[in-house]
C-alpha positions in Angstrom: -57.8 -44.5 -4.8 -54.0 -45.5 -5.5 -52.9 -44.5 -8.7 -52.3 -48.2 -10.6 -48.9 -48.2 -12.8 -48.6 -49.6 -16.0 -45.2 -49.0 -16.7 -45.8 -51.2 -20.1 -48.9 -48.8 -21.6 -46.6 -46.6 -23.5 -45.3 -50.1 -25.5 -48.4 -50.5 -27.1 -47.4 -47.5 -29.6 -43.9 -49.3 -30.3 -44.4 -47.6 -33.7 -44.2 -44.4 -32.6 -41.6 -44.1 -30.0 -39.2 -45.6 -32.6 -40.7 -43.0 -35.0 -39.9 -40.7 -32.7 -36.2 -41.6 -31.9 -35.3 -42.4 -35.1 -36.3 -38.6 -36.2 -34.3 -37.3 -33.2 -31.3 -39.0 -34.4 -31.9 -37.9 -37.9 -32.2 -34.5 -36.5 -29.0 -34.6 -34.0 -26.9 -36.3 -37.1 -27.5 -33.7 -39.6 -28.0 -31.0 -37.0 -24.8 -31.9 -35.1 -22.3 -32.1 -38.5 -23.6 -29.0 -39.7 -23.5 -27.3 -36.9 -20.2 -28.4 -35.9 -19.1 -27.7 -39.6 -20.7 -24.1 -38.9 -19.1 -23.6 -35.7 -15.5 -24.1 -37.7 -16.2 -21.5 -40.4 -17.5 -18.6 -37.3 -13.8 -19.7 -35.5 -12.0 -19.1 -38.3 -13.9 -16.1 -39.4 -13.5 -14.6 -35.6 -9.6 -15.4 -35.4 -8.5 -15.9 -38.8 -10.8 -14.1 -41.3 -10.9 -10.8 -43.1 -11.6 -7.7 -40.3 -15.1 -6.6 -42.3 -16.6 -10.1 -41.7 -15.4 -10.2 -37.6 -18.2 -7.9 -36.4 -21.1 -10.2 -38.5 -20.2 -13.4 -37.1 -19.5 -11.8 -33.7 -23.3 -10.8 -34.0 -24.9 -13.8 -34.7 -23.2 -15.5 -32.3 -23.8 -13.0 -29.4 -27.9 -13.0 -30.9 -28.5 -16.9 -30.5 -26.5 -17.2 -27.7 -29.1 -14.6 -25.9 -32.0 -15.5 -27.3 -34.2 -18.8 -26.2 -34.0 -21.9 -28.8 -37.7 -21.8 -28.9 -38.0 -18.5 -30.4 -35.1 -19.0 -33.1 -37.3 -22.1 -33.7 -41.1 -20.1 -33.5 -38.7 -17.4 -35.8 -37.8 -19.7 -38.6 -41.2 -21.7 -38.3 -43.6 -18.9 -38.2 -41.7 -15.8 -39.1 -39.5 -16.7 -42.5 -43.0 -17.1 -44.1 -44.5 -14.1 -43.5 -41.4 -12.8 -46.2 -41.9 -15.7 -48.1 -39.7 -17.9 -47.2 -41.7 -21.5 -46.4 -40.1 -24.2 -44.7 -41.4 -27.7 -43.7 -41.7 -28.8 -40.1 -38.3 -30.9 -40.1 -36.5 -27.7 -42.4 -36.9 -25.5 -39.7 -36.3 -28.1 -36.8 -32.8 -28.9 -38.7 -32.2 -25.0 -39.4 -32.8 -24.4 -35.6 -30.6 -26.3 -34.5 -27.7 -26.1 -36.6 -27.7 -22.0 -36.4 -28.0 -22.7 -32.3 -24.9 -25.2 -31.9 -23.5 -23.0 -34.8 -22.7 -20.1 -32.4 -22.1 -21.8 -29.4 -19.4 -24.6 -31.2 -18.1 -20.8 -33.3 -17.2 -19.8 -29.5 -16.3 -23.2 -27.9 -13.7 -23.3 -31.1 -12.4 -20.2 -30.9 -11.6 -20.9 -27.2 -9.4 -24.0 -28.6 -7.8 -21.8 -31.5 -6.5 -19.3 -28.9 -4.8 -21.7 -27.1 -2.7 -23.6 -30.2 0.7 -22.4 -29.7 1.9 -19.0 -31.8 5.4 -21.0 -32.6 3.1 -23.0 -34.7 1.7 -20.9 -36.6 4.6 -18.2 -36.9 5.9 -21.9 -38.5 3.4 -21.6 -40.8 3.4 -18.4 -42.2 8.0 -19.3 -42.4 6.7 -22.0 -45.2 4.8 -19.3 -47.2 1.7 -21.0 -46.2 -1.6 -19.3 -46.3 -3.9 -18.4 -43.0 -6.4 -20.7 -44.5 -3.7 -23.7 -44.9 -2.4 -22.8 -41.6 -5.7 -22.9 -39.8 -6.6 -26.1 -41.6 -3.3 -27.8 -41.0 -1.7 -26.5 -38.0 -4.5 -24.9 -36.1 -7.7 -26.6 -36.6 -6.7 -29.9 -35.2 -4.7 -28.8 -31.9 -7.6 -27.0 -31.4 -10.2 -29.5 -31.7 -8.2 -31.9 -29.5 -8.3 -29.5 -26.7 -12.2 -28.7 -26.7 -13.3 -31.7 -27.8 -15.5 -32.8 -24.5 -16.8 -29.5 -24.0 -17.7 -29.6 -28.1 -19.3 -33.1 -27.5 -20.9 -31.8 -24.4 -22.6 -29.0 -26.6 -23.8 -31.4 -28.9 -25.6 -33.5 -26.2 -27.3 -30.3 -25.4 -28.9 -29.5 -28.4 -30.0 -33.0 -29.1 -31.8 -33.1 -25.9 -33.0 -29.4 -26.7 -34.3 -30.7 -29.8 -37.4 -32.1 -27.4 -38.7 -28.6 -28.1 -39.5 -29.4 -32.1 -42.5 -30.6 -30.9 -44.1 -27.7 -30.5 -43.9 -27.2 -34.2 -45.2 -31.1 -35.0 -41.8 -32.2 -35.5 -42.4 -36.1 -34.6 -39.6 -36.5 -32.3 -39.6 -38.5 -29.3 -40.9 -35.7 -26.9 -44.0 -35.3 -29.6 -44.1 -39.0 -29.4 -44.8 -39.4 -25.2 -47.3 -36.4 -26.3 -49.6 -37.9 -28.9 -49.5 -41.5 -26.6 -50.2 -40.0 -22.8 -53.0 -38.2 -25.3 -54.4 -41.6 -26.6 -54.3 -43.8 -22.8 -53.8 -41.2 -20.3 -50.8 -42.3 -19.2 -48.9 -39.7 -18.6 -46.6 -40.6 -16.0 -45.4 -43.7 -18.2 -45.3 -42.5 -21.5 -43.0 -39.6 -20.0 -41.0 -41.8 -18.2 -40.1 -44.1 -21.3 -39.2 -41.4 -22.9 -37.0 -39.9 -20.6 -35.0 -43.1 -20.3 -34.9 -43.4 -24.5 -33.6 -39.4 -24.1 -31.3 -41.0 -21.5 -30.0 -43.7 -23.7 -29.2 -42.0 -26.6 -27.6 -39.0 -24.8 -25.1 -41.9 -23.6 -24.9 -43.7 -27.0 -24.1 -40.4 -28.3 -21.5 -39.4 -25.7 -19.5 -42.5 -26.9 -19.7 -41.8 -30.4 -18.2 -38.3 -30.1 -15.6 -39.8 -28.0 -14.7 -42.1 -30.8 -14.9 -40.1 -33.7 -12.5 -37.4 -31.1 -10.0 -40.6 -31.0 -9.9 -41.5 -34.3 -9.9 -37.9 -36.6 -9.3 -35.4 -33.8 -5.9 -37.3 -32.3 -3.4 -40.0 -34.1 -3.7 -43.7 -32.8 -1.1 -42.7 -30.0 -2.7 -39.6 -29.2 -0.5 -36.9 -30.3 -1.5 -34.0 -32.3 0.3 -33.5 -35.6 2.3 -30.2 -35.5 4.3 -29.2 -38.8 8.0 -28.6 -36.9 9.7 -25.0 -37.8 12.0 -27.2 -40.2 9.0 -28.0 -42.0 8.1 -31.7 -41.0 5.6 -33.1 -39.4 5.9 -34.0 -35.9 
């Protein structure tokens, strides 16, 4: 018998596919910023920072960069409590996520910092200035500009890695097609909604990145401002 398509079954739990995508976005938001935020400290720390802190952040980033997301997530989830540390569902989908793009951004940064020009800096250190001024004025933005896509690119990544939460009960839109293809059965629809919602917002947020890269990572006529060896900005 010919399977029969209802390609409008999965709409009849409206509730909970918004449910879901509004969580995924809550999770990407807070996930991506921190993340990104993280990612900043490890490049400075790798290129910039004392030599005793160097090998720790090289580490961490060489450990989640080897290791599956879904075990740093089954770690946090099920592991921190067995030392007492007890996290909720959402906590440890958040924590995931923000330690994974952590040490991938740390290393997609890094890659940007090595490529701002040393007159710039040598410029830097001519104005007394210290090596955190100078990586937050002179480096940090050059930088940025130049890894941008392959940042934002990272950050698609981990929100549609974040389809993995589910396995911990985090309602996100992958638990979502779960618990409906569970209640009618359909599982070819309820997956296929979903993957165009995953779809959507993977553009959505695409554009966004590329808009907040246009307006804080480059000026309106999209140059980078450099401090000049005179001590200006240029």
């Amino acid at each position: 018998m010919a399977y029969q398509f209802a390609l409008l079954a999965p709409f009849d739990y409206t509730d909970v596919l918004v449910k879901g995508a509004i969580v995924t976005t809550e999770l990407i938001a807070i996930g991506g910023g921190m993340g990104t935020a993280v990612g900043i400290l490890g490049a400075w720390a790798r290129t910039q920072g004392p030599a005793w802190l160097k090998p720790f952040v090289s580490a961490y980033v060489e450990l989640i960069r080897n290791t599956p997301f879904l075990i740093q997530l089954f770690f946090i989830f099920f592991g921190l409590p067995s030392v007492g540390i007890h996290v909720s569902e959402m906590q440890a989908a958040v924590l995931a996520m923000v330690i994974n793009l952590g040490a991938y951004s740390t290393e997609i940064i890094r890659a940007g910092v090595a490529a701002v020009s040393r007159g710039q800096i040598e410029a830097g250190l001519s104005l007394a200035m210290t090596r955190v001024q100078i990586f937050r004025h002179i480096i940090l933005r050059p930088a940025l500009q130049k890894i941008w896509p392959a940042l934002s690119s990272q950050i698609v990544i981990v929100m549609l890695g974040s389809a993995v939460c589910s396995q911990i009960a985090v309602e996100e839109l992958s638990f979502a097609a779960n618990f409906i293809q569970g209640r009618n059965f359909r599982a070819f629809e309820a997956y296929l909604v979903v993957t165009v919602v995953y779809l959507a917002m993977a553009i959505v947020l695409r554009q966004i990145l590329k808009l907040i890269g246009k307006r804080f990572v480059t000026n309106r006529n999209g140059k980078i401002s450099v401090i000049s060896v005179g001590g200006g900005v240029a």
